[in-house]
KOLFI-115766 format. One record per residue (C-alpha): residue in three letters; x, y, z. Coordinates in steps of 0.05 Angstrom, whole numbers, plus 5000, padded with zeros to 4 digits. Example, Ala and Ser with C-alpha at 12.3 -4.5 7.8 and 13.67 -1.06 7.14 Angstrom:
REM KOLFI-115766
ALA524649105156;SER527349795143;
END
This chain:
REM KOLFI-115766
UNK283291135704;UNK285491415637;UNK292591205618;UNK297191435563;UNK303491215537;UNK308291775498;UNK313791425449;UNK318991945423;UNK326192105416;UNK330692305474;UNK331593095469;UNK323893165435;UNK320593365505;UNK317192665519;UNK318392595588;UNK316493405592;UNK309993165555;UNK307192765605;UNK308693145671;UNK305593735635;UNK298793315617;UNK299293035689;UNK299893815703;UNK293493955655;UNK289493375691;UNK291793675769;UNK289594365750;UNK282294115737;UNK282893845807;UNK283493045784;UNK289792595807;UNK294892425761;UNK301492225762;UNK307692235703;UNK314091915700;UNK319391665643;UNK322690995634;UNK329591115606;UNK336390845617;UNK342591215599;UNK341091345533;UNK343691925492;UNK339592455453;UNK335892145398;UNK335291475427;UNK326891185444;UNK324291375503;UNK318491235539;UNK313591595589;UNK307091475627;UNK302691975648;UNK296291685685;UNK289292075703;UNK283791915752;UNK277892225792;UNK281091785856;UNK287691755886;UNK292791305850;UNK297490815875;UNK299990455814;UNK307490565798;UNK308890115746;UNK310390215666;UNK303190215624;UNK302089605596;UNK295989725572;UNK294690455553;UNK287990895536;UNK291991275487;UNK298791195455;UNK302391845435;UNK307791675380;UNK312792345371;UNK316592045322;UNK314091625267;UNK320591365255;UNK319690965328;UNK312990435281;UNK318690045248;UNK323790035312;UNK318889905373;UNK311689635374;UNK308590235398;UNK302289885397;UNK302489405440;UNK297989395485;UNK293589945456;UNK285689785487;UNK281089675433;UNK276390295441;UNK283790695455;UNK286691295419;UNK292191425371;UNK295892025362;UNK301492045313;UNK306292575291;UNK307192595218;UNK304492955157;UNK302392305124;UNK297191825123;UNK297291255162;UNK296890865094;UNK304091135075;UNK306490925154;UNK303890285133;UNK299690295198;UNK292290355169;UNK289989635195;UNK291689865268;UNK287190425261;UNK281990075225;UNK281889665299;UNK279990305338;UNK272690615333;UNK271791105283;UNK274791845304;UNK280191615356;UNK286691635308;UNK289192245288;UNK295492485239;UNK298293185265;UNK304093465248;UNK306993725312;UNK313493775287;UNK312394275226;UNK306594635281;UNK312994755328;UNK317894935279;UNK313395495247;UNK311195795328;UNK316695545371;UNK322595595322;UNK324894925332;UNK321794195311;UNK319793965385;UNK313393745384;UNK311293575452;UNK306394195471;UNK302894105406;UNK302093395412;UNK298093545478;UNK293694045440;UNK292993505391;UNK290593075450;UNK285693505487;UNK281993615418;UNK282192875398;UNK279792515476;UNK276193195508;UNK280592845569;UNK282993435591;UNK280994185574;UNK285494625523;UNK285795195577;UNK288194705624;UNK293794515573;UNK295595245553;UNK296795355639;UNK300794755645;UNK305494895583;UNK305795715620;UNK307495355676;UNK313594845648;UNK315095515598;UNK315796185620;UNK316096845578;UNK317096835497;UNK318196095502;UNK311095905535;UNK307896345491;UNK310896015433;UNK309395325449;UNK301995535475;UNK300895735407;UNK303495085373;UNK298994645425;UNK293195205398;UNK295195045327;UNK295694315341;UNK288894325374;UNK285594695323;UNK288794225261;UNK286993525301;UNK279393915306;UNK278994115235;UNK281693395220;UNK275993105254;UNK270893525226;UNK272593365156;UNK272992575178;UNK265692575200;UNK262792905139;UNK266792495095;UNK262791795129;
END
């Protein structure tokens, strides 16, 4: 079982993120299973969701404690919550920013996971300039499905169609392209450069 934990703000798609990766996962005929943890908290305010993916049925409903992959939407969440914690050793990283982890001030929790599972992407700017708006959550999942091969980018680009119809869908398929694409190219250059 794959597990992944997405950090964000309320109002930046985070709970939308996960039930469209569970989404991503079902269409390539595996189980999965999404849900948030939230109180009442207003726009703006951390939330959390869970999205989990097996080959077998699951039957866990609890928060993950100890997730494959953490997604962080917004870097301003590394000095409010430990986003890390309980990040597996060989897990992956996915952070939306435009900076280096050295400037986040996060480089010695990457320099813990094996050598191509962190990533940088800015999702935010990638939305802005194809869906109009700074909401990063479809090209975050682009950004995952090039970074852990977990789930295909076709199966991403359906479930986003699916959650978005119309101008919208098309807009945010082409941010989780664009996202995809920059998290590839990103990897690329990190292998030639060791």
């Amino acid at each position: 079982m794959f597990q992944i934990r997405i950090h964000g703000r309320g109002s930046q798609g985070v709970v939308t993120a996960a039930e469209m990766l569970s989404v991503a996962a079902f269409l390539e005929g595996r189980h999965a299973q999404a849900f948030p943890s939230f109180g009442s908290e207003r726009m703006g305010a951390p939330v959390v969701s869970f999205c989990r993916i097996a080959d077998i049925e699951i039957r866990l409903r609890e928060p993950i404690m100890e997730p494959d992959c953490v997604i962080v939407q917004d870097p301003t969440l590394l000095k409010v919550v430990d986003v890390f914690a309980g990040l597996k050793p060989g897990g992956y990283l996915i952070v939306n920013t435009n900076r280096g982890f050295a400037d986040l001030h996060i480089e010695g929790i990457v320099a813990g996971l094996p050598r191509g599972h962190a990533v940088a992407v800015p999702a935010s700017e990638i939305a802005q300039k194809h869906v109009g708006r700074p909401l990063p959550n479809a090209a975050m999942l682009g950004a995952f499905a090039a970074l852990t091969g977990l789930v295909h980018l076709d199966s991403v680009q359906r479930a986003i169609r699916e959650t978005f119809r119309g101008a919208v869908g098309d807009a945010n398929v082409a941010a989780a392209l664009a996202a995809h694409d920059e998290t590839a190219r990103r990897g690329a250059a990190a292998d030639a450069a060791a």
